[in-house]
C-alpha positions as CSV (number, residue, x, y, z in Angstrom):
1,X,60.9,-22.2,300.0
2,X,63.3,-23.9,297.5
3,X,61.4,-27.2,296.1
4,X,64.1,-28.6,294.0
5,X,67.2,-27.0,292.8
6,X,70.2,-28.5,290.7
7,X,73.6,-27.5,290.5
8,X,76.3,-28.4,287.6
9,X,73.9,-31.6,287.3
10,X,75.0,-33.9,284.2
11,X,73.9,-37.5,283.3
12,X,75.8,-38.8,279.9
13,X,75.2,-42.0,278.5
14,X,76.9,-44.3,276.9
15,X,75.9,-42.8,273.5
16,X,76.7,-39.6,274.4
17,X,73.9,-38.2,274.2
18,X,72.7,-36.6,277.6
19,X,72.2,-33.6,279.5
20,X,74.7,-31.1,280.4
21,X,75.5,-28.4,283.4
22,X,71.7,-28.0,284.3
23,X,71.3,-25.2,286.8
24,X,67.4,-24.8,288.4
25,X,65.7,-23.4,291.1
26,X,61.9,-23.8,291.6
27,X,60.0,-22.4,294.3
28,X,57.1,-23.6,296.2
29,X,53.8,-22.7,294.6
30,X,55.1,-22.6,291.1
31,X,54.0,-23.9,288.2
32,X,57.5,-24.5,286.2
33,X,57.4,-24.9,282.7
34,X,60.4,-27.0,281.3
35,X,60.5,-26.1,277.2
36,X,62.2,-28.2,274.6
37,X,61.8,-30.2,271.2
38,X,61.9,-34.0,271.2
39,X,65.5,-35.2,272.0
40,X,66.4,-32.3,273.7
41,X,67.1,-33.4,277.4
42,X,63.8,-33.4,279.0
43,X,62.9,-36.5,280.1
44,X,66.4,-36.9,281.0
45,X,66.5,-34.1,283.9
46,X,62.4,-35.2,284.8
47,X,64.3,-38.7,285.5
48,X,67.3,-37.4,287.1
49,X,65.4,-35.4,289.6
50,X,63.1,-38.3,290.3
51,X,65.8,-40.2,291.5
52,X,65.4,-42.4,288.0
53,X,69.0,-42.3,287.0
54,X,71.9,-41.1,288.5
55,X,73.6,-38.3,287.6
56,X,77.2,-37.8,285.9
57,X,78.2,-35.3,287.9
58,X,76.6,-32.6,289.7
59,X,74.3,-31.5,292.8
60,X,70.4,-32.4,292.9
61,X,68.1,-32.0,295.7
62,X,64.5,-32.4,295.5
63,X,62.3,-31.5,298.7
64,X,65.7,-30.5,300.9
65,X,67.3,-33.8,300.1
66,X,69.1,-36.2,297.5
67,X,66.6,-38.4,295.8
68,X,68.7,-41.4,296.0
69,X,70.1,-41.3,299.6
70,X,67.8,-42.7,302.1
71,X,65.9,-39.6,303.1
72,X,65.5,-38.6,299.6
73,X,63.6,-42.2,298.9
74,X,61.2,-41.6,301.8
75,X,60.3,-38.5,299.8
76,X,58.9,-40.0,297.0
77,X,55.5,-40.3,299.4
78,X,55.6,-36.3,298.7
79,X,55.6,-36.6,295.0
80,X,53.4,-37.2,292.1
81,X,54.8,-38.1,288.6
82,X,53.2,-38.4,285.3
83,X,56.0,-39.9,282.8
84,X,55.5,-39.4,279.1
85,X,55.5,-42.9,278.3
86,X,52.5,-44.1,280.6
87,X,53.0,-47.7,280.6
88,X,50.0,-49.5,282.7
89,X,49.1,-53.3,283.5
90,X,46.0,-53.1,281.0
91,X,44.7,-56.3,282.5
92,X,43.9,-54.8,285.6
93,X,40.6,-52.0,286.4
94,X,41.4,-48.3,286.5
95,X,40.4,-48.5,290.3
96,X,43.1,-51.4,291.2
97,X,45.4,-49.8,289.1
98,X,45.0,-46.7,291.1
99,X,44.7,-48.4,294.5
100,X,48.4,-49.9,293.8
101,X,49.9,-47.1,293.4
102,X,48.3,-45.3,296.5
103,X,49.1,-48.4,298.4
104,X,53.2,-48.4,297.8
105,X,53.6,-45.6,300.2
106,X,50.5,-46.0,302.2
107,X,49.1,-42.6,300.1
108,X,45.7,-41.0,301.4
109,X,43.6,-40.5,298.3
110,X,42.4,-37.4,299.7
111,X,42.1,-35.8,296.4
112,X,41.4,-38.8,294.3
113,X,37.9,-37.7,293.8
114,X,38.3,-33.7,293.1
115,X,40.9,-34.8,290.0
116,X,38.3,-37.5,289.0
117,X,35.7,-34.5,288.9
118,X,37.6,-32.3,287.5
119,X,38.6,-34.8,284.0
120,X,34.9,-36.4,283.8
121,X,36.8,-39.8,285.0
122,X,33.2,-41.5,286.6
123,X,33.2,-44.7,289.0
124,X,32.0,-46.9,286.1
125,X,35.7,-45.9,284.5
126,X,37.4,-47.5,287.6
127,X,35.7,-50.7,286.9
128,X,36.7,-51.0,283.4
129,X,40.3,-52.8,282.2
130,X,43.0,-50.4,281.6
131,X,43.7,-52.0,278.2
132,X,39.7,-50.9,276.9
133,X,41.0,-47.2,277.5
134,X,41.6,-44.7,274.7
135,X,45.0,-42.8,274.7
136,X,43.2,-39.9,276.4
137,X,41.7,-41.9,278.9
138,X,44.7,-43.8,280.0
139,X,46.6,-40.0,280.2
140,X,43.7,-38.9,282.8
141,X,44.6,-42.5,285.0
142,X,48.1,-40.9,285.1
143,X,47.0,-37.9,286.1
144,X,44.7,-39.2,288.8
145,X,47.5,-41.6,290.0
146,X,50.2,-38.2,290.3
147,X,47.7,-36.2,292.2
148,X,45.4,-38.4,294.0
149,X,47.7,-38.3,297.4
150,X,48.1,-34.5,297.8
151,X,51.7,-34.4,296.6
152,X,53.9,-31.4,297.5
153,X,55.3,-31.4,294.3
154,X,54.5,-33.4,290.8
155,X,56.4,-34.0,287.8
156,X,54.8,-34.3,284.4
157,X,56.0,-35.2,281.4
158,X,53.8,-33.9,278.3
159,X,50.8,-34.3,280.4
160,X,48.2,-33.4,278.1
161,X,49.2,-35.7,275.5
162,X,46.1,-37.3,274.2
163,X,43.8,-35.3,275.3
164,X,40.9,-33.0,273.8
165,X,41.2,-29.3,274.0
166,X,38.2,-29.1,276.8
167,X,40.1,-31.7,279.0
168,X,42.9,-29.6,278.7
169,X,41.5,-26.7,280.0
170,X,40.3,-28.8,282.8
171,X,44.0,-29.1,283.6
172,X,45.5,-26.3,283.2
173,X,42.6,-25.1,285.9
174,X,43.2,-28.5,287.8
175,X,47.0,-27.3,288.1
176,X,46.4,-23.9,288.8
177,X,44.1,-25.0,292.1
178,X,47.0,-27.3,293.1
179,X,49.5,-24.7,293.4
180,X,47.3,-22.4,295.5
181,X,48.0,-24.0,298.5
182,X,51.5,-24.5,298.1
183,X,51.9,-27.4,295.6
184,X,54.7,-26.7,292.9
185,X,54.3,-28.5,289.4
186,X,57.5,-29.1,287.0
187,X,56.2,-29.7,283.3
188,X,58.0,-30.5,280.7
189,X,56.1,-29.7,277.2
190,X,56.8,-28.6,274.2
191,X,53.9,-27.0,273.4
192,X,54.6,-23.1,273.3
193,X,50.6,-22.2,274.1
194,X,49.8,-24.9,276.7
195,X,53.1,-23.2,278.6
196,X,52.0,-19.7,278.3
197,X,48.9,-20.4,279.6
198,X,49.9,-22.0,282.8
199,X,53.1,-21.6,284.0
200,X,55.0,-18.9,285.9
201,X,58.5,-19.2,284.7
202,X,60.2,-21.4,282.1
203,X,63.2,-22.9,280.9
204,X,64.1,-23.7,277.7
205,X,66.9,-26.5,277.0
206,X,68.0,-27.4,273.5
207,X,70.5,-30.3,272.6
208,X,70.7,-30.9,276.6
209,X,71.5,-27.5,277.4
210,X,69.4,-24.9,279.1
211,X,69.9,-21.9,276.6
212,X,67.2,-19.9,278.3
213,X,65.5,-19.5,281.5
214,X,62.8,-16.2,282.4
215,X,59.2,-15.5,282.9
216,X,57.1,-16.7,281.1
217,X,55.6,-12.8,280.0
218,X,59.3,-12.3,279.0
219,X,59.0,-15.6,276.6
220,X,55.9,-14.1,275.5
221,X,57.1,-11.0,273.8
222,X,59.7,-13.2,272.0
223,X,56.2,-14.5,269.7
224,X,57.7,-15.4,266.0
225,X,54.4,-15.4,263.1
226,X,54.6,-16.7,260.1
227,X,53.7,-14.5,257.6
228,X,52.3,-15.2,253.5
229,X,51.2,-12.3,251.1
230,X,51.0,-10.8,247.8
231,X,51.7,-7.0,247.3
232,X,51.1,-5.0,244.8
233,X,53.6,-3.7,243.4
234,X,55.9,-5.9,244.5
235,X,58.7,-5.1,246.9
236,X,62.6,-6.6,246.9
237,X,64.2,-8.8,249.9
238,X,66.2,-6.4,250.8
239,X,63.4,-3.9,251.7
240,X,61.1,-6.6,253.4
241,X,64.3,-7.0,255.8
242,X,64.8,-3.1,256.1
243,X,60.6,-3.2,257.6
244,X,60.9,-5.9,259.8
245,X,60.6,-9.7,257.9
246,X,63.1,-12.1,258.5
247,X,63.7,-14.8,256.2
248,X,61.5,-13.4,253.7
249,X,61.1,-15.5,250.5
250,X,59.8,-13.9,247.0
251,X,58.0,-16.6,244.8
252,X,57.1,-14.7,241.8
253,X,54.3,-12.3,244.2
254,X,53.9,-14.3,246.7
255,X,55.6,-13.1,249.9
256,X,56.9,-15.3,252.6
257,X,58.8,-14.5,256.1
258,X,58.8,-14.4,259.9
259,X,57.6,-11.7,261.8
260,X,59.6,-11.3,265.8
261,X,56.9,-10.2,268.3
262,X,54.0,-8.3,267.3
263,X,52.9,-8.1,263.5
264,X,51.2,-4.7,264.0
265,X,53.8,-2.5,263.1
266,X,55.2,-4.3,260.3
267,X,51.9,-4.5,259.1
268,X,51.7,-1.0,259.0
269,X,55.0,-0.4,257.3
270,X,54.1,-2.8,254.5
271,X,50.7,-1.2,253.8
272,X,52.1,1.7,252.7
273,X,54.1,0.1,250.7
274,X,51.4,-1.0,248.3
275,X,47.8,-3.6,248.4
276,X,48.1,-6.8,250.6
277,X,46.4,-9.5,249.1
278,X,45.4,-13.2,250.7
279,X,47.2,-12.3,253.4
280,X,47.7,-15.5,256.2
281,X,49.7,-15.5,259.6
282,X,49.9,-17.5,262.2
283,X,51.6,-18.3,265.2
284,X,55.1,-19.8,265.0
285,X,56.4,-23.3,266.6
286,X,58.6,-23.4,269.5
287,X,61.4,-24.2,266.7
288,X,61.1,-21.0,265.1
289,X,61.7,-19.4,268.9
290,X,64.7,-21.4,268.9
291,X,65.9,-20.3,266.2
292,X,65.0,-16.9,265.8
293,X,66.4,-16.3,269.5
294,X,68.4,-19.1,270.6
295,X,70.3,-19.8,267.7
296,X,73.9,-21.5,268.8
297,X,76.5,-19.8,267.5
298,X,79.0,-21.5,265.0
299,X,81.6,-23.7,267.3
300,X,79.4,-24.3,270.4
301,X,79.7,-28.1,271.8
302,X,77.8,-29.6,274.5
């Protein structure tokens, strides 16, 4: 079953700015990972599909229906959100705070307790004000109030912002568990790792266009590492390139580059080309990926 799909969809603003042509399908029982840097159009489409903001132009249909006609509003009983920008009456107790919310649509809290559980969120936290929370604190109350009611699908905007690696885990597994019975999950992030981890397919939109859209093993064999070495003797640019380094940089011996995918076999190459010494890599940013496989070529407009 089709859980939200968007044809042609385009919201502009007054600036300019905006999102444009969006095309997605997500299926029930999928965790859908929604990839871009800051700016890019992410919370944009989150809002649009929420029934937020109105589009430009375009088709949307969320759960069979528009989400600002009247069926599409009596919906929103079905659906959790976590926004990126959690703003919360901090004068008010984590437990009134997350009785309003279940109250709006008359939501059973049927799985208010199992999220609680699962992000070490005790009843003494419900009693405290909202504005004695830490940042991390605050983001589990947002993720209590978008799953608490059993939604059929939930929208989250970087929902592991502010939180420590362990509570992270306990999300990605709390998400996993929701799925399994037929939830679906649309997350927007722009953390590479936290996507790979979780999700089953992804898109990736840059500069409000979706430039990329697969499974998430496909995004995985697209890795770019960062590579820094010395080599003795030392080798020219145009030879790192014939082996496999992109953008390699010579600083006297110090060698510095990108590797696409896998750095075994350059590894290999290079060793017989002479001695590695204080050799580093690691894992590149979802920029690099951009770049190194999504790069717009000269002339594109939005």
């Amino acid at each position: 079953m089709t859980v939200l799909k968007t044809e042609k969809m385009t919201k502009v603003y007054p600036s300019g700015d905006g999102v444009w042509d969006i095309d997605l399908e997500v299926k029930e029982g999928e965790i859908f990972g929604f990839l871009g840097s800051n700016g890019a159009g992410k919370t944009t489409t989150i809002r649009v599909l929420l029934g937020l903001l109105h589009p430009t132009s375009g088709k949307v249909e969320v759960l069979g229906t528009n989400p600002l006609e009247k069926e599409g509003i009596e919906k929103r009983k079905e659906i959790g959100y976590l926004p990126g920008e959690l703003a919360l009456y901090e004068q008010h107790t984590g437990g009134t705070i997350l009785d309003f919310f279940s109250g709006i649509f008359g939501y059973q809290n049927s799985n208010r307790k199992e999220v609680m559980d699962a992000l070490s969120f005790n009843s003494r936290d419900l009693k405290r004000k909202v504005g004695e929370y830490s940042r991390g604190m605050k983001q589990k109350l947002g993720l209590i109030i978008a799953l608490q009611h059993q939604p059929r699908v939930v929208f989250m905007d970087e929902p592991t912002t502010g939180l420590d690696p362990l509570i992270q885990l306990e999300v990605y597994k709390l998400l996993k568990d929701f799925v399994s019975p037929g939830g679906t999950v649309f997350m927007s992030s722009h953390n590479l790792s936290e996507v790979e981890r979780v999700c089953d397919r992804v898109a990736i939109i840059r500069e409000g266009k979706i430039i990329a859209l697969e499974e998430v093993g496909e995004l995985s064999r697209r890795k770019v590492y960062n590579v820094e070495f010395s080599l003795n003797p030392q080798i020219s640019r145009k030879e790192l390139e014939e082996i496999g380094l992109k953008e390699p940089v010579i600083v006297e011996n110090l060698v510095k580059g990108k590797i696409p995918g896998s750095p075994d076999a350059f590894l290999r190459r290079i060793l017989d080309r002479g001695e590695i010494h204080d050799l580093k890599w690691e894992r590149g940013r979802l920029e690099d990926i951009f770049l190194e496989y999504y790069r717009p070529e000269v002339g594109d407009e939005k």
